[in-house]
N, C-alpha and C positions, 0 to 999 in steps of 0.2 A: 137372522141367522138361518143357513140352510137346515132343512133336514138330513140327518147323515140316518143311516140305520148300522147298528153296532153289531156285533158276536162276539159274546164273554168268551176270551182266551184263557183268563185265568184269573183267581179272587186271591187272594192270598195275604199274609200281617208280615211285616218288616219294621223293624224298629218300633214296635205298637203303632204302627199306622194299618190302616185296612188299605189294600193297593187293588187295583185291578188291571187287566192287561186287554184291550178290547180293538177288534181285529174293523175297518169299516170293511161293509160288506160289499163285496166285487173288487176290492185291490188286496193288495199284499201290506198298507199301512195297518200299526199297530201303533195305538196309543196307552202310555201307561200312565197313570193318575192316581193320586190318594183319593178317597172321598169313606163317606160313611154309610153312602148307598148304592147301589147300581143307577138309577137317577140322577144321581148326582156325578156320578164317575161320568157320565153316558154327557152329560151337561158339559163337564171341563172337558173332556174329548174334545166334543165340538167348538169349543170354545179356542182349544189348541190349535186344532185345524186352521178356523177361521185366521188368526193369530200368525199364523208360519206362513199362509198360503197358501197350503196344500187343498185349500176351499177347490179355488180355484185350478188347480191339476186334476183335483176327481173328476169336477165337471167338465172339462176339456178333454179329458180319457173316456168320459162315461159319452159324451158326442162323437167323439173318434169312432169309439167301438159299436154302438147304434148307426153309424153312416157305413162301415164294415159289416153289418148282418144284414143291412139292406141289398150289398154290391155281393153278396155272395149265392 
């Protein structure tokens, strides 16, 4: 599984669950997850990613935009 890098959006309890809101860093995706840790949230993240596909679009934006600050 890739490595993604997170930013806590937000921690917060909902129906007694511990929820987190956690942003990857360099897009505008936002993943929200139960867990009991920031580790663990940060885990099913990537795990959702992997899951939807969206693996695959960061990586293909995150080469986009590196062949973009070369031609500029």
């Amino acid at each position: 599984m890739p490595k993604y890098e997170f930013e806590l959006v937000e921690e917060y309890f909902l129906e007694g669950e511990h929820r987190y809101r956690l942003k990857v860093k360099g897009t505008n995706l936002i993943v929200n997850v139960a867990a009991d840790t920031l580790e663990e949230a940060a885990s099913k993240a990537a795990g959702i990613l992997e899951h939807s596909g969206a693996a695959e679009f960061i990586k293909l934006n995150r080469v986009e935009a590196k062949q973009g600050d070369k031609t500029s």
